[in-house]
MIBA-366302 format. One record per atom (N, C-alpha, C): x, z, y; residue in one letter. Coordinates in steps of 0.001 Angstrom, whole numbers, plus 500000, padded with zeros to 6 digits. Atoms other than C-alpha are relative to their C-alpha. Layout:
XZYA
...
This chain:
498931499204500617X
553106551014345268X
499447501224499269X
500885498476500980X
550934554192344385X
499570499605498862X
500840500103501565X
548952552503341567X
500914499641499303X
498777500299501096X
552213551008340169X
500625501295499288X
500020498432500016X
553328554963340381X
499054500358498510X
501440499382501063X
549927555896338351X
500383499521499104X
499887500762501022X
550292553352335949X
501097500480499109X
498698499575501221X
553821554195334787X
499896500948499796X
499740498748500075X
553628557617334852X
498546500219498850X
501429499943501022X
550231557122332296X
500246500646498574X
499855499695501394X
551635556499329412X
501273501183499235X
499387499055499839X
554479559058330133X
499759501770499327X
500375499272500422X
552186561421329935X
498868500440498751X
501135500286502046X
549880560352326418X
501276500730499064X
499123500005501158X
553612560680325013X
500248501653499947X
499687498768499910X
554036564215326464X
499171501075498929X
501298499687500598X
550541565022325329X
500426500189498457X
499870499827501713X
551195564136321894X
501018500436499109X
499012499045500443X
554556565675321222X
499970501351500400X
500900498194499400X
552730569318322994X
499248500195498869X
500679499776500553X
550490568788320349X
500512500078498671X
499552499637500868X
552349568214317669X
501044501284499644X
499336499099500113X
554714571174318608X
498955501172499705X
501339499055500027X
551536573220319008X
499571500527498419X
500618500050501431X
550394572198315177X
501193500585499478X
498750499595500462X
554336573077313840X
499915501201500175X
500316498359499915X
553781576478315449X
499300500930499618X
501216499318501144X
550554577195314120X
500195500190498543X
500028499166501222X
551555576446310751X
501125500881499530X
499031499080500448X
554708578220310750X
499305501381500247X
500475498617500156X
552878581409311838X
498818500127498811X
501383500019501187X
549994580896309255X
501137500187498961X
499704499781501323X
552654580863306537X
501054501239499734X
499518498606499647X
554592584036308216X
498979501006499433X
501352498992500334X
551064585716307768X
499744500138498863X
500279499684501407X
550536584568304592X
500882500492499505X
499322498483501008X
553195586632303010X
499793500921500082X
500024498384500074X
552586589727304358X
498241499708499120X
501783499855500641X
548363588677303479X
500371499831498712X
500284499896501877X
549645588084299556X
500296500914499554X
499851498684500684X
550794591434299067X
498632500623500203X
501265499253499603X
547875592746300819X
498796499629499122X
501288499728500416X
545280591119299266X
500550500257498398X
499967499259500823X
547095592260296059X
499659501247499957X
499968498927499871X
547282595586296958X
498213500268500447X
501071499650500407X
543788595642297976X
499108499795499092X
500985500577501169X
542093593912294886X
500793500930499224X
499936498927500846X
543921596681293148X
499154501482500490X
500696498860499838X
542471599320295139X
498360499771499557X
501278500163500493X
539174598160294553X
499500499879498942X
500371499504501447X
539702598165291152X
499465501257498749X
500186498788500286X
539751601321290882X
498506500691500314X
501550499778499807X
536162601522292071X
499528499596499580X
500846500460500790X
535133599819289721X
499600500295499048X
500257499450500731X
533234600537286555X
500145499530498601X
499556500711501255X
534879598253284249X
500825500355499235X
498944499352501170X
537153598025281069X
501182499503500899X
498809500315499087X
540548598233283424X
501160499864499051X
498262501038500651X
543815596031282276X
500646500273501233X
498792499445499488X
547003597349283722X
500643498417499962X
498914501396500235X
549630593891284121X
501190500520500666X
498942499404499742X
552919595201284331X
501103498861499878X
498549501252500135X
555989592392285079X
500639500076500835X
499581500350498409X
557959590929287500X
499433498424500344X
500488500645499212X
557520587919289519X
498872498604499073X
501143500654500906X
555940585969286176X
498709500463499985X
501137498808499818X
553342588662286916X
499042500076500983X
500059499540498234X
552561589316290681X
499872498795500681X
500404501496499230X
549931586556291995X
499846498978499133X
500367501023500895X
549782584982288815X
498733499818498994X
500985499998501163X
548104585096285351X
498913500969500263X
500598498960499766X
546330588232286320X
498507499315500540X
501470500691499523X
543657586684288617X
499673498944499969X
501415501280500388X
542020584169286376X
500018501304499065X
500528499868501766X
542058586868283127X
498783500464500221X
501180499327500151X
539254588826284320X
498470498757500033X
500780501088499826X
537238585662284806X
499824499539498351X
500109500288500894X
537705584477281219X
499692500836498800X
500319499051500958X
537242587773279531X
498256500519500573X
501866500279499818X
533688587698281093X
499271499425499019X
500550500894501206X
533060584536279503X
499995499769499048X
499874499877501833X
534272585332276261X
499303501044499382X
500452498773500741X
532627588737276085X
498602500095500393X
501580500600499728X
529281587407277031X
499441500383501371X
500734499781498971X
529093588842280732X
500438501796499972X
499470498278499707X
531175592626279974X
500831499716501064X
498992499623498778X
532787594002283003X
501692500039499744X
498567500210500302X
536369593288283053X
501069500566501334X
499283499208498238X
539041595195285898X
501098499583499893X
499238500155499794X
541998593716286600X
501521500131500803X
499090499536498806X
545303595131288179X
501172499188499809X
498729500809500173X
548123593038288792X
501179501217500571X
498973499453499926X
551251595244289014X
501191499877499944X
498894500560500368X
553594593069288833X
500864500022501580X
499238499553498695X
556769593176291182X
501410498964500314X
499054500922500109X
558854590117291809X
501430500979499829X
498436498975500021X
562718590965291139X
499767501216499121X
499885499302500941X
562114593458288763X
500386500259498789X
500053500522501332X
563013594733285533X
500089500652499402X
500865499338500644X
562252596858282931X
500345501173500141X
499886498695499888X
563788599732283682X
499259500634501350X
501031499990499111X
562303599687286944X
497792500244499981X
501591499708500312X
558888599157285420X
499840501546499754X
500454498437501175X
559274602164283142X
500297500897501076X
499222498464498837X
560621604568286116X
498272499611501035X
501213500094499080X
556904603167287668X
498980500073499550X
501308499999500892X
554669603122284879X
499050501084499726X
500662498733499965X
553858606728285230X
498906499846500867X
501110500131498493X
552197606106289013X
499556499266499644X
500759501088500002X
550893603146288120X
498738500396498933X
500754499658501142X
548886604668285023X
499510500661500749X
500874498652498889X
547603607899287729X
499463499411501132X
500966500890499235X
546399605362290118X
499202499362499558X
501179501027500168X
544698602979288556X
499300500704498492X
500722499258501420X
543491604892285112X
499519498455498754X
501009500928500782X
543724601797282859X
499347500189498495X
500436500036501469X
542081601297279374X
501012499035498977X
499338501077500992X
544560598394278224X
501392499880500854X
498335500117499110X
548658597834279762X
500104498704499543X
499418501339500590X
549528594142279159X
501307499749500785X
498657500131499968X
553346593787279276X
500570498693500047X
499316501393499702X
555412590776280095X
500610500056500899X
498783499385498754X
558645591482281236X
501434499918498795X
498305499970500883X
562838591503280151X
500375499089500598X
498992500967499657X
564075588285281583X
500658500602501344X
499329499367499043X
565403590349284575X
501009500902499423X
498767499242500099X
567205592382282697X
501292499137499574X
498950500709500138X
569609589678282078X
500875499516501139X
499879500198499170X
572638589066283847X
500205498656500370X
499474502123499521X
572436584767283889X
498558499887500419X
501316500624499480X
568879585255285460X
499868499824501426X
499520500157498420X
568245584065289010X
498014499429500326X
501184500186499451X
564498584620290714X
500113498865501068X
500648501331499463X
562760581566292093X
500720500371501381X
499808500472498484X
564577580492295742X
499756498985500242X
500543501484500021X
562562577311296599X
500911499214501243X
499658500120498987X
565190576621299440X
501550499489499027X
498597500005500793X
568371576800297069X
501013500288500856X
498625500005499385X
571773575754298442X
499502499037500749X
500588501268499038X
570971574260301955X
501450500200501012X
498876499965499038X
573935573379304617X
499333499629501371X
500735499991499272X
571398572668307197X
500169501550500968X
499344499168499241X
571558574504310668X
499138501350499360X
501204498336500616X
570309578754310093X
498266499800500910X
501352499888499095X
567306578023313072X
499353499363498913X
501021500538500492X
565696575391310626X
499790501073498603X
500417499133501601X
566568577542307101X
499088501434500011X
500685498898499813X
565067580198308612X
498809499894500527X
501443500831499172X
561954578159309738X
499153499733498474X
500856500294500066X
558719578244307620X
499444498955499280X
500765501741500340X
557423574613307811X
501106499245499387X
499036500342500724X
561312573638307002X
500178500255498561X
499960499311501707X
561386575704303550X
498527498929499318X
500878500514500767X
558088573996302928X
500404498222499518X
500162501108499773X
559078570684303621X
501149500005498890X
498854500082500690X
562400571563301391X
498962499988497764X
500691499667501471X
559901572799298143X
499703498635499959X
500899501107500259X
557570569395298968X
501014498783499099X
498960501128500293X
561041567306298822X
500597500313498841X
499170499776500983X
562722568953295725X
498481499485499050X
501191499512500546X
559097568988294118X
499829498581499678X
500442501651500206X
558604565038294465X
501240499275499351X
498731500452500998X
562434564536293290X
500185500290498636X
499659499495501501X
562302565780290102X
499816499042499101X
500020501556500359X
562519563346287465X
499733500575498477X
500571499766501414X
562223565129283922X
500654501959499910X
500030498873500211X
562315568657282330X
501430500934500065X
498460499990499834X
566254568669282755X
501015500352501128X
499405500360498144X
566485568167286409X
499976501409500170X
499900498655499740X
567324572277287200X
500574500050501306X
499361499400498619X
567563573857290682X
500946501041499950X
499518498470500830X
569435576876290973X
499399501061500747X
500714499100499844X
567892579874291560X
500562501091500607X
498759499461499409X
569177582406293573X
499815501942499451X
499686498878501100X
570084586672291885X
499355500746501180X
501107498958499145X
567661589468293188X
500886501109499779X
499125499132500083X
569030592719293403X
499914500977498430X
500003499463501645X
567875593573289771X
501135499221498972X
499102500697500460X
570447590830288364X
501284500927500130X
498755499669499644X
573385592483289831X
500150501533498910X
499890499399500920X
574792595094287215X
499958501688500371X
500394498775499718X
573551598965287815X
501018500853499739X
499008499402500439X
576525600533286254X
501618499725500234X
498778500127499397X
579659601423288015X
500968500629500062X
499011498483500110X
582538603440288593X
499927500880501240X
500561498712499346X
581379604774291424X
498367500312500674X
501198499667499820X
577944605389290824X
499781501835500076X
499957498928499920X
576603609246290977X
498558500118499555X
501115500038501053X
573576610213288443X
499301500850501252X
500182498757498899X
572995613119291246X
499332499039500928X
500692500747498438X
571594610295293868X
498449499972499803X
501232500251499888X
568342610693294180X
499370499313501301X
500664501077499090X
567907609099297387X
500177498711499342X
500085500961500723X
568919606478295630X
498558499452499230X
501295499995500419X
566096606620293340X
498906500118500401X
500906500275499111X
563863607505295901X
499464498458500480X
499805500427499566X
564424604504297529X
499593498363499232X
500634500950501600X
564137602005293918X
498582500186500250X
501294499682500638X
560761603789293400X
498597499825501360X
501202500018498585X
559264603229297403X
500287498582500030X
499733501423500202X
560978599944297092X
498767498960499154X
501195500736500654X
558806598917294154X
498269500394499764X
501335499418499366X
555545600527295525X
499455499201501293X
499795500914498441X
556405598172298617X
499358500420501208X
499713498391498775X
556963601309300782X
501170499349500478X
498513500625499536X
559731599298302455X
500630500934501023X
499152499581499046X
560595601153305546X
500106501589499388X
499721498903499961X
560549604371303689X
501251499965498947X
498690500660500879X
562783602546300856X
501737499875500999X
498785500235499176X
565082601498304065X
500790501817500000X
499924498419499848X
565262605364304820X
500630500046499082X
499502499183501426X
566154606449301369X
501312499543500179X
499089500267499644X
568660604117301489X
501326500004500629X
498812499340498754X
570553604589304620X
500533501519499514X
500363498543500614X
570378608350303338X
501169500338499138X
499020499695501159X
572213607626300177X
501391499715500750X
498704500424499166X
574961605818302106X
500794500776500415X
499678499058499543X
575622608553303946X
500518500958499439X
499558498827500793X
575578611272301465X
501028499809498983X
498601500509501172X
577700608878298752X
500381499166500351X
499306501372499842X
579351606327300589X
500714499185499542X
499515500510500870X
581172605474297685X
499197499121499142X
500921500285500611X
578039604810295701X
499503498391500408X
500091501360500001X
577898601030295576X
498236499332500007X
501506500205500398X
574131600960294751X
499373499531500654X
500703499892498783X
572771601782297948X
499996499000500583X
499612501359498853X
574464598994299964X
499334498874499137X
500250501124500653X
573232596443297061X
498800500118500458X
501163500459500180X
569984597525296983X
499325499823501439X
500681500184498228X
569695598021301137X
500304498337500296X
499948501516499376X
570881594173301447X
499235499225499658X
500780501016500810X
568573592800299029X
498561500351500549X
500964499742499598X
565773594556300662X
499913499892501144X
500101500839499098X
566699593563304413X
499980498315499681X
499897501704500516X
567206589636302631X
498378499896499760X
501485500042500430X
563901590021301145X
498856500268501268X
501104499588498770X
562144591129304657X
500667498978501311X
499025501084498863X
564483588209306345X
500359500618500736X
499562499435499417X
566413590605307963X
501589499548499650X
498611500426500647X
569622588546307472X
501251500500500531X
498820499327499472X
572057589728309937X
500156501582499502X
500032498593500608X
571061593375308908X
500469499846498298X
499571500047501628X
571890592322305108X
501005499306500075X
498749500337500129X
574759590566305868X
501505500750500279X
499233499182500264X
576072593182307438X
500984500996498928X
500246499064501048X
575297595320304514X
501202499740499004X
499313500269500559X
576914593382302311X
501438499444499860X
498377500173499531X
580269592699304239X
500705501769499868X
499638498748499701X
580384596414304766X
500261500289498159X
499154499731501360X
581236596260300416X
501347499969499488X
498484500389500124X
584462595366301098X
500823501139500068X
498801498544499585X
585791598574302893X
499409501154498479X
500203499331500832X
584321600085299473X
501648500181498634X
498590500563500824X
587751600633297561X
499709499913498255X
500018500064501154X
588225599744293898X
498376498750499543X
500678500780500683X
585777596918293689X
498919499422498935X
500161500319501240X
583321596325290763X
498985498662499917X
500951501303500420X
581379592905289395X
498891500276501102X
501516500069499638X
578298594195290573X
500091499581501801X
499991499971498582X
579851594162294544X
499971498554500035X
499750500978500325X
581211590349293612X
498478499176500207X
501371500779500358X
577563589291292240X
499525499878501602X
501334499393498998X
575341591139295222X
500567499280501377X
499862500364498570X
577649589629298332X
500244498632499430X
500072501300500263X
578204586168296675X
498814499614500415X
501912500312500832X
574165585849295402X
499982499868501748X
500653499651498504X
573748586971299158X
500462498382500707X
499358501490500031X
575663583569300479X
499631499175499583X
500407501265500081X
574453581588298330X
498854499752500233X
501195500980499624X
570881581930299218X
499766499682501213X
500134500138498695X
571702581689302719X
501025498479500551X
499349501625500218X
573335578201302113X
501582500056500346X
498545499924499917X
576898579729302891X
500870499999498754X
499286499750501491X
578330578583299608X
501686499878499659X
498495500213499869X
582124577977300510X
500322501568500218X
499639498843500056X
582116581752301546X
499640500475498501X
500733499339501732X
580037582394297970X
501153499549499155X
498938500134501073X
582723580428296032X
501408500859500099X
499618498586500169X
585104582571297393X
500007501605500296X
500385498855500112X
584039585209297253X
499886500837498229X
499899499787501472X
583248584693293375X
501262499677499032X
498798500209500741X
586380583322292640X
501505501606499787X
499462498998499707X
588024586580293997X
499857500718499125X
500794499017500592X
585983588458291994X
500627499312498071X
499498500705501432X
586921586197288743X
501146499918499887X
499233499681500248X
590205586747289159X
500635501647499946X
500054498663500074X
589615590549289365X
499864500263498614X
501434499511501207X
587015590591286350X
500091498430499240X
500003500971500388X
588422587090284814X
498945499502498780X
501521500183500907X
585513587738281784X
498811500524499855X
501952499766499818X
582691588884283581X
499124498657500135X
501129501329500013X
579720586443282650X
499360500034501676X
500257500525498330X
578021586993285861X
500384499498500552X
498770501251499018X
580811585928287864X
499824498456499669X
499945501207500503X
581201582704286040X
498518499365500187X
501254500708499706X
577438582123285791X
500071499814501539X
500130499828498664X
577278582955289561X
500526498422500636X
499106501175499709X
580295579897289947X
499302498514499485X
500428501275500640X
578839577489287571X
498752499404500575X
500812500520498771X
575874577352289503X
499975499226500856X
499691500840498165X
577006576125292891X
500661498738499393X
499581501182500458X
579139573910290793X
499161499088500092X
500973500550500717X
575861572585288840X
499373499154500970X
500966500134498289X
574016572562292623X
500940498747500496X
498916500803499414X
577106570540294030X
500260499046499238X
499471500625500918X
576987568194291363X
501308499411499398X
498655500226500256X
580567569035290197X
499583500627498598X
500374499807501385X
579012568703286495X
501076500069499002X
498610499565500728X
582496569140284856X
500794500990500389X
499365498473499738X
583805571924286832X
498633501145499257X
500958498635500635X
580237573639285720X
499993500291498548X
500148500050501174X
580404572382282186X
501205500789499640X
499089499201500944X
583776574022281674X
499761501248500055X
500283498988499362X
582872577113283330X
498724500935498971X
501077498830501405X
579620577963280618X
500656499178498913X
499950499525501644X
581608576847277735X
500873500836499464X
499572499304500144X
583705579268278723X
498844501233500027X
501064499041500047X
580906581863278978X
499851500089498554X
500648500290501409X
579887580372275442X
501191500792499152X
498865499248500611X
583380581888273958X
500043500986500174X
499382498554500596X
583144584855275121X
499129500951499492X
501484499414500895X
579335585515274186X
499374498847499113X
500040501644500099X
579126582829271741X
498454500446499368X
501379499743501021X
575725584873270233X
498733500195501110X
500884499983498699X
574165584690273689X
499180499027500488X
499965501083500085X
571985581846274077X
500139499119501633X
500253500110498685X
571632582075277775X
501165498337500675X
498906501046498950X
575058579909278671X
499476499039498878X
500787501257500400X
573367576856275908X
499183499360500606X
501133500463499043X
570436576694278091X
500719499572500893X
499355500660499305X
572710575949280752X
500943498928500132X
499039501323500663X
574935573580278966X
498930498590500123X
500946500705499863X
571785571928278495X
499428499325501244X
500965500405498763X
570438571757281808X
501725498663500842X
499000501048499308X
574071569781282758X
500205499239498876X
500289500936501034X
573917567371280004X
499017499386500263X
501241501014498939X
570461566554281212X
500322499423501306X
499986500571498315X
571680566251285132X
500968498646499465X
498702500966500065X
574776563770283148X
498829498916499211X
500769500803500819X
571472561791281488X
500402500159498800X
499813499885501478X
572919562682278017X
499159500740499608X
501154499195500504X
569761563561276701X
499974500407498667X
499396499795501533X
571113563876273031X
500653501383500210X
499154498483500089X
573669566795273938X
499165500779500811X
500456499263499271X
570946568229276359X
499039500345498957X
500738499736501245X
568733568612273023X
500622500771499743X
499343499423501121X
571338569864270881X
500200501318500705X
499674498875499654X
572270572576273014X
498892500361500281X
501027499343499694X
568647573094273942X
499270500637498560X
500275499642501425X
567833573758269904X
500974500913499508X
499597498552500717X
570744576113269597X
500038501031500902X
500529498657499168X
569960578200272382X
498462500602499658X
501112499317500510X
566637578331270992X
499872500888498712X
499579499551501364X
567994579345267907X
500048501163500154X
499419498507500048X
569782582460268996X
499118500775501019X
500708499115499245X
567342583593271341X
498675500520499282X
500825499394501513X
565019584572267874X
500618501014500078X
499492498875500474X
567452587008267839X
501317500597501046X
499295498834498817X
569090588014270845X
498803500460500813X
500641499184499511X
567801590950272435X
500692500883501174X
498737498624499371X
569716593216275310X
498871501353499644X
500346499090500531X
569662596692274322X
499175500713500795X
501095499733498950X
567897598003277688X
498998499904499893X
500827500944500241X
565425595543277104X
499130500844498717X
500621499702501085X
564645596818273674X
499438501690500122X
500880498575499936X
564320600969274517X
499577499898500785X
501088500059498883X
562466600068277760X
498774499759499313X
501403500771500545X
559694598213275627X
499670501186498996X
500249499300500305X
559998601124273320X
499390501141500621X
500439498514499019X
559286603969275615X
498786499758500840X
500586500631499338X
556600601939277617X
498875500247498691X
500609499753501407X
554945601882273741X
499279501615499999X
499871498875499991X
555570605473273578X
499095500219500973X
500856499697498983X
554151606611276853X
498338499612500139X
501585500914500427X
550936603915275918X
499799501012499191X
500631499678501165X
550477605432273023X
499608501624500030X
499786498334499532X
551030609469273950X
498377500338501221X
501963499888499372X
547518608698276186X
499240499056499929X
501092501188501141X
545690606313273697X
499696499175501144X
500534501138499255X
545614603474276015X
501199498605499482X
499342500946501211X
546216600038274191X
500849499388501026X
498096500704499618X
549582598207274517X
499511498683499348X
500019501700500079X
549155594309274639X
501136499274499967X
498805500367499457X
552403593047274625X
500102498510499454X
500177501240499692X
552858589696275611X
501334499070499887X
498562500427500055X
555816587263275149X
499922498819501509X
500047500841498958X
556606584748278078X
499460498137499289X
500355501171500847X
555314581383277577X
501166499101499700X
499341501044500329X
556618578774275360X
501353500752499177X
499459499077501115X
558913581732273356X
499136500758498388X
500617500091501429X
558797582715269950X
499552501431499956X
500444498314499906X
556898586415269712X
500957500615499028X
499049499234500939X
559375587169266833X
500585501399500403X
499350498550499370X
561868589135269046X
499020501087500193X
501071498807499712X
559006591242270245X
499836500781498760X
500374499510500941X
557706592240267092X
501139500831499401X
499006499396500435X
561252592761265844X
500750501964500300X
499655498722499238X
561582595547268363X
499003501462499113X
500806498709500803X
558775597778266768X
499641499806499155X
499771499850501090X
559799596955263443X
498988501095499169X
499955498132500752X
557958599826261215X
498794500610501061X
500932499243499379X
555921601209263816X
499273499381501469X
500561500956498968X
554331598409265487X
497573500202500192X
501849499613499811X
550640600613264982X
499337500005501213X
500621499815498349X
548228600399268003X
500632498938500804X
499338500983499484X
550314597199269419X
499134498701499946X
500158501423500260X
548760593814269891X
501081499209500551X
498815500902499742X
550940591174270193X
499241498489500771X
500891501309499478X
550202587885272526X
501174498652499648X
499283501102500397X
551922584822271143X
500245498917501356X
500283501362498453X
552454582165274399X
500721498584499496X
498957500554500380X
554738580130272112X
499421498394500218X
500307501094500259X
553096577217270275X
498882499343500904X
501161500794499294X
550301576901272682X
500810499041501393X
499275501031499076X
552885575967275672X
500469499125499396X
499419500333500324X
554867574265274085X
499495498396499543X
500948500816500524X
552001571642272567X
499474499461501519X
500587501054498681X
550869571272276230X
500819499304500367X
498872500590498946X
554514570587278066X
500094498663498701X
499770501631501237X
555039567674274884X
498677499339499956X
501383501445499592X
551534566271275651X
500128499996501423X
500814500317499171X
551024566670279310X
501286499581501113X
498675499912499525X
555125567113280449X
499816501625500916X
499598499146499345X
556657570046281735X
499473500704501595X
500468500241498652X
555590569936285291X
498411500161500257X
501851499841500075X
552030570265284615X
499720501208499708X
500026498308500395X
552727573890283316X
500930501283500650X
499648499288499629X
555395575235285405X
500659499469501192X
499411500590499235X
556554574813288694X
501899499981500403X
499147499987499572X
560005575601288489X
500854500068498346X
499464499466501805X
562949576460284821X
501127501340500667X
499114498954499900X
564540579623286212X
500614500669499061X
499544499426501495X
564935580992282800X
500653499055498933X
499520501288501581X
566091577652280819X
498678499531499529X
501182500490501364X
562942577350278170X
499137499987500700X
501148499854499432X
560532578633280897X
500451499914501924X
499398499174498472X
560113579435284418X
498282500484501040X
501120499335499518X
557056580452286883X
498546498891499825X
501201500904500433X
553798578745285891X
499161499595501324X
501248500318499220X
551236576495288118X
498958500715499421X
501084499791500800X
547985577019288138X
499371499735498706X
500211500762501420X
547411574969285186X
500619500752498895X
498825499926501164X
550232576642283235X
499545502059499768X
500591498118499932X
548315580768284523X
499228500016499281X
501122499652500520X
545054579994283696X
500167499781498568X
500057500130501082X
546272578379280231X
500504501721499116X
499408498643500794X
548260581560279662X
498921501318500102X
500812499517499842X
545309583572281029X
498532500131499058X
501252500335500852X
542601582253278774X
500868500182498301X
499321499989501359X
545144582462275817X
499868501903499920X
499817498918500465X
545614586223276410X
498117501098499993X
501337499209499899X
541526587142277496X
499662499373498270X
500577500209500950X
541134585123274037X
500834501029498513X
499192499320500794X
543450587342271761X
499323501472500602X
500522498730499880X
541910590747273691X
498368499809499409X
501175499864500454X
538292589305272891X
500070499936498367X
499731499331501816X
539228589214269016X
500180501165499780X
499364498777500451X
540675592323268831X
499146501006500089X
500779499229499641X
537667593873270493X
498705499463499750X
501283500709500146X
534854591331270334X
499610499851499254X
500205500739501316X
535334590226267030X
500097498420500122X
499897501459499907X
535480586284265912X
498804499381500586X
């Protein structure tokens, strides 16, 4: 009877064994990829400090999340090899969620720390409000223990990542707290914790950002700002119950505006609660029946939910009421592609390209001015860069007349020639923007070697 005992109880325990072990491996890599976030700021933040010890020609990279971890660390590598073996310094400064006004309120410190010789610019699609930073998780209905798990999010990127089927197929992306609209009725110019709080925020001084924060609350509890920007910065540090709070607590704010609508929807939807997000935005769209945000915000989840005719009516109403905007085309586009009508997903993808030659938001345009200005006021050159696979036109347009001391970096025709030879997917891993969106490796280093080859002309000669 004992060895019968032994026997069964054998393989009992091989099975135990090997589901210990595999829980073991699940644990390990979920903490390895906990670590690695906080280690990718860090080893940003220290390969900038060490830049500064260095004795090279130092490049400033000023963006947001097209910026930060990207193109930056291959350029110094290729401006070696183009300049026969000169020292090259590289600072990446880029700040996911950002956007240009933000830059410019940082560009001062950032110039007194690092002392560069060159600023390369590449930045504005944040200041728009139909833009929505990379969420590789999207709209999930899955329980909160797994969405808030690690190895789950990975396993969600691997699975969207292998589904994709052509340049059409669009996720949706979920609104950072730079999307949501800065201007309110009860804002107060007087907040400087406020501003405090922006400026430790994008220094990624977080707990002194939290501080500021709480601070303002207190002193303007009216001031809508605070609560946006304190939820988006517990969301961003996965502090979800603390940001959900945050952003329930907008309600007892009286008189309402878009920007509260956007910031507690956006919040919902990247936390896969999208039945509270729809209404929440619908509320808000019958408040603010022709705020674009709103609507973009809606058409989204639609798009996500593949209710491709509730989304399609939804941006061609957008399209009426900004019909010179190209932003809601690109999106027309991207649901025309999900309906396989690859004919009307053209057509609208050629007249959104059209008008985006010549749409500009006005923010957008004196930020890039004053950024110029400030370059130029302590002779350190201004590179300014367009995003890839856009036409440099707009840029140029901006400093019309007094575009002296400016180089310009074209990214247009060179993407554009790869994604139609090599496909889409080979140059960017995601279309957050419509035309573009955050580049692979393949899609950095091309943009990397495009811009060390435009600084070695300018300086090297041919």
């Amino acid at each position: 009877m004992k060895k019968k005992h032994v026997k069964s109880v054998f393989p009992l325990r091989k099975i135990l064994f090997l589901l210990a072990g595999i829980l073991f491996a699940l644990v390990a890599l979920e903490l390895g990829l906990r670590a690695g976030g906080s280690i990718y700021r860090w080893r940003i933040d220290r390969f900038n400090r060490q830049a500064v010890l260095s004795g090279g020609y130092r490049i400033l990279c000023i963006g947001e999340s097209t910026t930060s971890g990207e193109y930056p660390q291959y350029l110094a590598g290729y401006l070696k090899e183009l300049s026969g073996g000169q020292e090259f310094v590289v600072i990446d400064a880029g700040v996911p969620g950002i956007n240009t006004s933000d830059i410019l309120n940082s560009i001062e410190k950032n110039i007194q720390r690092y002392r560069p010789d060159m600023v390369i610019s590449m930045m504005g699609i944040n200041d728009t409000g139909l833009h929505y930073p990379l969420n590789p998780v999207g709209l999930d209905s899955s329980p909160k223990i797994f969405r808030n798990c690690r190895v789950y999010k990975l396993w969600k990127i691997l699975q969207e990542h292998i589904g994709r089927r052509s340049p059409y197929n669009y996720k949706l992306w979920i609104p950072s707290a730079s999307d949501s609209p800065r201007e309110g009725k009860k804002n107060h110019p007087e907040n400087n914790y406020l501003r405090e709080g922006i400026e430790k925020r994008n220094l990624g001084e977080y707990l002194a950002a939290e501080m500021a924060f709480l601070e303002s609350i207190e002193k303007f509890s009216e001031d809508e700002r605070a609560y946006i920007e304190l939820g988006w910065l517990y969301n961003g540090q996965e502090k979800f119950l603390e940001a959900e709070r945050v952003f329930a607590s907008l309600e007892s704010l009286q008189d309402p505006s878009p920007a509260q609508y956007m910031a507690s929807g956006g919040f919902y939807i990247q936390r896969g609660k999208y039945e509270e997000a729809v209404k929440i935005l619908e509320k808000g769209i019958k408040k603010y029946p022709t705020e674009e945000g709103l609507l973009n915000d809606l058409g989204l989840i639609y798009f996500k939910l593949d209710q491709l005719d509730k989304s399609e009516k939804i941006y061609r109403k957008i399209i009426e009421l900004n019909p010179g905007d190209p932003r809601g085309y690109y999106f027309l586009s991207r649901i025309f592609g999900q309906k396989k009508d690859d004919f009307g997903a053209q057509i609208f993808w050629q007249d959104a390209e059209k008008l985006s030659a010549s749409h500009m938001n006005q923010i957008t345009l004196n930020n890039y001015r004053k950024v110029r200005d400030i370059l130029r006021e302590k002779n350190i050159v201004y590179l300014c860069a367009q995003y890839p696979g856009r036409s440099i036109e707009p840029l140029k347009k901006i400093f019309h007349g007094n575009e002296e001391g400016i180089i310009f970096a074209d990214n247009s025709r060179l993407f554009r020639e790869a994604v139609l030879s090599e496909g889409y997917e080979e140059y960017f891993r995601d279309s957050f923007a419509g035309d573009f969106g955050h580049c692979t490796e393949k899609g950095n280093r091309l943009l990397a070697r495009n811009l060390a080859e435009i600084i070695a002309k300018a300086f090297i000669g041919d």
